[in-house]
KOLLUM-166992 format. One record per residue (C-alpha): residue number from 0; residue in three letters; x, y, z. Coordinates in steps of 0.02 Angstrom, whole numbers, plus 50000, padded with zeros to 5 digits. Layout:
<NUM,"ala",<X,Y,Z>>;
...
This chain:
<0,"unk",<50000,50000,50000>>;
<1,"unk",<50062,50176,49946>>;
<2,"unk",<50079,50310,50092>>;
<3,"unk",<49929,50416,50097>>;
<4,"unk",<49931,50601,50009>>;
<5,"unk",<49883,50725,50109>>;
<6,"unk",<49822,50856,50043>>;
<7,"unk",<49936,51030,50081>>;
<8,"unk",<50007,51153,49971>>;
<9,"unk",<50183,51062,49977>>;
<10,"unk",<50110,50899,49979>>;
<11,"unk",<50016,50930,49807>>;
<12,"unk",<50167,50978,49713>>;
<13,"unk",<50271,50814,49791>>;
<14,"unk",<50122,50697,49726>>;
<15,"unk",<50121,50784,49555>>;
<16,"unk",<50296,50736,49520>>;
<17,"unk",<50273,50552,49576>>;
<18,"unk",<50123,50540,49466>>;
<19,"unk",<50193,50459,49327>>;
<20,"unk",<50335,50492,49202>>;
<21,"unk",<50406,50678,49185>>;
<22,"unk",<50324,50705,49023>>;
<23,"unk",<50163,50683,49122>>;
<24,"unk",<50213,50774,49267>>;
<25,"unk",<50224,50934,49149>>;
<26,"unk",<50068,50887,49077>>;
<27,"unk",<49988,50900,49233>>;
<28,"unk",<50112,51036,49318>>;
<29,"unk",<50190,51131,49154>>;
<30,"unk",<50322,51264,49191>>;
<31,"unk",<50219,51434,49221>>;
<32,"unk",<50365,51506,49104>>;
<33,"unk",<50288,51405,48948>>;
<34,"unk",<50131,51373,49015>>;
<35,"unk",<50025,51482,49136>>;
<36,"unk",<49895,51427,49233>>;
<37,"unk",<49731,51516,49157>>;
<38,"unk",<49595,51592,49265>>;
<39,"unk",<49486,51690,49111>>;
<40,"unk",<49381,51610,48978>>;
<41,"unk",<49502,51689,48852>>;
<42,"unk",<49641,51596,48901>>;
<43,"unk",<49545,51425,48956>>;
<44,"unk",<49425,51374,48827>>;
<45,"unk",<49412,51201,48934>>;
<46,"unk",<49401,51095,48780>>;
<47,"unk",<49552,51026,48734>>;
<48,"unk",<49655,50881,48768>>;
<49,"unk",<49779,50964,48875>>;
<50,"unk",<49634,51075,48964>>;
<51,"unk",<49582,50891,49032>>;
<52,"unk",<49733,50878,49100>>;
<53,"unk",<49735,51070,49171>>;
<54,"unk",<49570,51041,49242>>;
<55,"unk",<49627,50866,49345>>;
<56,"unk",<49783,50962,49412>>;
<57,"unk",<49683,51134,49464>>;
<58,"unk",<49554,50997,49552>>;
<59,"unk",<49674,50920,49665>>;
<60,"unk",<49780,51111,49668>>;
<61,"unk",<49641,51230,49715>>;
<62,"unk",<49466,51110,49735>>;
<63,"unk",<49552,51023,49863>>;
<64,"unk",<49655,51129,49955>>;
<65,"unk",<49482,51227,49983>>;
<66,"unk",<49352,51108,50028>>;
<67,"unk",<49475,50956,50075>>;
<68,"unk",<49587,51015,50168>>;
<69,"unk",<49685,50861,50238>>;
<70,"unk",<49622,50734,50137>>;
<71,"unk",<49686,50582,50040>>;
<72,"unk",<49680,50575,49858>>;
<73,"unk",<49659,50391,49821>>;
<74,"unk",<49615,50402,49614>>;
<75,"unk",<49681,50495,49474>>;
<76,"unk",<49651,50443,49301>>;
<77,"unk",<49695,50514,49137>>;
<78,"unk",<49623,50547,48965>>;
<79,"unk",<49655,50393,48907>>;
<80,"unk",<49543,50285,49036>>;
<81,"unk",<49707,50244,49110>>;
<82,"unk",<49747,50236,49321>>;
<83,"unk",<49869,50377,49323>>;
<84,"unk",<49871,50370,49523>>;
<85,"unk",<49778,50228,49614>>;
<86,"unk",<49797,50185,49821>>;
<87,"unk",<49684,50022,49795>>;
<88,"unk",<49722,49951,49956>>;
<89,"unk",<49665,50102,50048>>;
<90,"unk",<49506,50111,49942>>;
<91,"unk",<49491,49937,49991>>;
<92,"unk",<49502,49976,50174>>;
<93,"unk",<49349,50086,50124>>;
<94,"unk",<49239,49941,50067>>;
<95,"unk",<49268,50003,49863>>;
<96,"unk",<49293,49872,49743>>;
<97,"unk",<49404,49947,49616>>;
<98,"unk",<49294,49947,49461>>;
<99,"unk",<49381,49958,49272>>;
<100,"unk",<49467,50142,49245>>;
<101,"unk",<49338,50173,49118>>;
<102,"unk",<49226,50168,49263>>;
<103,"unk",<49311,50273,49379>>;
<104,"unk",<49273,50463,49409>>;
<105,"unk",<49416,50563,49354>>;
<106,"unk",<49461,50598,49552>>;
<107,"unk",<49421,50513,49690>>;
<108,"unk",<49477,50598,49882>>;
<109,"unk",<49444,50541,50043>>;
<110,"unk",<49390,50673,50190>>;
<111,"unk",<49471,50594,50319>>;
<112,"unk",<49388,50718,50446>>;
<113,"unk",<49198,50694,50394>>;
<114,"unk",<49223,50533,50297>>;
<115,"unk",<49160,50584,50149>>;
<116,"unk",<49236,50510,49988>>;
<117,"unk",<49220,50632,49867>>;
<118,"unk",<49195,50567,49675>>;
<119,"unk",<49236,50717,49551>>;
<120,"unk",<49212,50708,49348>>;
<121,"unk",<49327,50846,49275>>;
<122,"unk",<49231,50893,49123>>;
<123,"unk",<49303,50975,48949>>;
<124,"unk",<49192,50906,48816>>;
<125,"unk",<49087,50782,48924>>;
<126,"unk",<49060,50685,49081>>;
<127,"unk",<48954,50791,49215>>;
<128,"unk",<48858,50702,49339>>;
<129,"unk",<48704,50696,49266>>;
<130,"unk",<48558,50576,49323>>;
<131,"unk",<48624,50414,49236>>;
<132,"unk",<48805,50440,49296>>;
<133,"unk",<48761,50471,49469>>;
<134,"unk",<48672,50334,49480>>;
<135,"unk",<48798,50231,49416>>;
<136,"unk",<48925,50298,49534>>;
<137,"unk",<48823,50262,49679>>;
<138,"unk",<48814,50077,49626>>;
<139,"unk",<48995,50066,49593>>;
<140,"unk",<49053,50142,49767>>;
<141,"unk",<48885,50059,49863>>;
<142,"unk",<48990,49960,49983>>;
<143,"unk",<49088,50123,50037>>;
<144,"unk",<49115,50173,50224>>;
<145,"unk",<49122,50326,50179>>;
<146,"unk",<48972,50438,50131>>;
<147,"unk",<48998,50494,49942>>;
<148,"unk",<48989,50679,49882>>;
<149,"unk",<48956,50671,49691>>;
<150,"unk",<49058,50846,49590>>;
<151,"unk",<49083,50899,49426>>;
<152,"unk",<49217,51031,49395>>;
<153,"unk",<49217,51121,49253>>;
<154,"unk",<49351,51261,49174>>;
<155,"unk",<49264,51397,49170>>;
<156,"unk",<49066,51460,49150>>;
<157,"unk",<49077,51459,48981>>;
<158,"unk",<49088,51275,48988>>;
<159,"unk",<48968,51243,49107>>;
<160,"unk",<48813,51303,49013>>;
<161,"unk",<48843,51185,48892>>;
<162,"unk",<48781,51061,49019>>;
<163,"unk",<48665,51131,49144>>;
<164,"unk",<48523,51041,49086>>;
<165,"unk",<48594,50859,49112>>;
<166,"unk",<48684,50916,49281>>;
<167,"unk",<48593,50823,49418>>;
<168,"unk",<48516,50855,49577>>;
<169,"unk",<48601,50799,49750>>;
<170,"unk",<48770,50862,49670>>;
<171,"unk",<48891,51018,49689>>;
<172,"unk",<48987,51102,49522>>;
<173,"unk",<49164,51193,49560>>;
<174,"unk",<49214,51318,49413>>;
<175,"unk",<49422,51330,49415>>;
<176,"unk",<49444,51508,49380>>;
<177,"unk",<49316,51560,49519>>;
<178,"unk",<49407,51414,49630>>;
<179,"unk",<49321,51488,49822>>;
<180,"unk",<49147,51445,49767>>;
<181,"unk",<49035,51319,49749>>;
<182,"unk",<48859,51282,49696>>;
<183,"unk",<48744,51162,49747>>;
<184,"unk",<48619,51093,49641>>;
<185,"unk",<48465,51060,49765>>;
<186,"unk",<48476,50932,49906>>;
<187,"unk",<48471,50960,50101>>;
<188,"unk",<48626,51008,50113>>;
<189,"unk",<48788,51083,50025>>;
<190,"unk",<48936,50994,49986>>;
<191,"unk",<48904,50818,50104>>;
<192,"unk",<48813,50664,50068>>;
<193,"unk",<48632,50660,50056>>;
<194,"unk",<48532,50518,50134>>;
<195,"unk",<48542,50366,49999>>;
<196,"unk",<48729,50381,50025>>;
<197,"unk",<48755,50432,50180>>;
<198,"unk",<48874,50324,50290>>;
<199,"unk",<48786,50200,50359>>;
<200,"unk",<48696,50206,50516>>;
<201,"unk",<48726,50382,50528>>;
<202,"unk",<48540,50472,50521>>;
<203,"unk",<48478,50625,50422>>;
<204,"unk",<48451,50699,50587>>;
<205,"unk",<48620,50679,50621>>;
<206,"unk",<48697,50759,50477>>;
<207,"unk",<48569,50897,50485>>;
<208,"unk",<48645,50943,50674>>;
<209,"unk",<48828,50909,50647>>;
<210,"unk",<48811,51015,50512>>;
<211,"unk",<48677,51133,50517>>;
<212,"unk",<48796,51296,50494>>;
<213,"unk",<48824,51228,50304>>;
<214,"unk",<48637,51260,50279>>;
């Protein structure tokens, strides 16, 4: 079993270079010199190959760092349906079943604090959360320990109206260039796991209380 990731500012960078070979570690991580991290519309279109790419390494970067602070990244996977970073065993010792990487969310983290495993498709051209895929997700992970947070993160705005319609409820969205927000498409609560997977025997009531300032 790999040591766990946690998620700091230094610790981000370290598990970028281990990824995989350099020539993905700039793909994910390329030199600001030749290739700037883009916050505007005009310099992110968010459809592209290497946008994909851009898009995983802002999620674990600034997603993370914001709403995860301290957790585990256990999944990465790549454009090519490939497992770019996998901690099996410790998804294991959360009851998941490692499906096929063409099954996988793009990024999968573990909040260690609220045990919430949070299962985030980082969408260029397609992929949200939508009904079908949620629904699929939650079969996938339904042995999980850990309650499940479904997110879609998307480039920019511009992006995300291409898909607002199929987005479903019971799910956040995080934009990258407006990375301190989030929005919450319906549910009880924001940004936790609503009650068909919840962890279990914990009670709405419960999460309503330990929670209620989220509301």
């Amino acid at each position: 079993m790999k040591p766990r990731v946690v998620i700091t500012e230094d610790a981000v960078r370290e598990v970028l270079d281990g990824f995989a070979t350099g020539g993905l570690v700039r793909k994910f991580a390329p030199p600001p010199e030749t290739a700037p991290a883009p916050d505007t519309d005009d310099e992110w279109t968010g459809h592209s190959p290497a946008d994909q790419a851009r898009l995983v390494n802002a999620v674990v970067e600034r997603f993370c760092s914001r709403f995860v602070p301290g957790g585990t990244v256990v999944y990465i996977g790549d454009a090519e349906d490939k497992f770019l970073h996998l901690e099996a065993e410790y998804l294991r010792s959360l009851g998941v079943t490692v499906p096929a990487p063409t099954k996988m969310p793009d990024v999968v983290v573990h909040d260690t604090r609220r045990n919430w495993l949070l299962l985030i498709e980082a969408v260029t051209s397609a992929g949200p959360v939508d009904g079908k895929r949620r629904k699929e997700l939650k079969e996938l992970f339904s042995g999980c320990k850990a309650g499940l947070v479904f997110v879609t993160a998307f480039a920019s705005r511009t992006v995300m109206r291409s898909f607002l319609g199929s987005i479903s409820w019971e799910t956040e969205v995080w934009i990258a260039d407006e990375p301190d927000h989030m929005m919450h498409f319906d549910g009880g609560r924001f940004l936790g796991p609503d009650p068909d997977v919840a962890t279990p025997g914990l009670s709405d009531a419960f999460f309503v209380k330990r929670f209620a300032h989220w509301l």
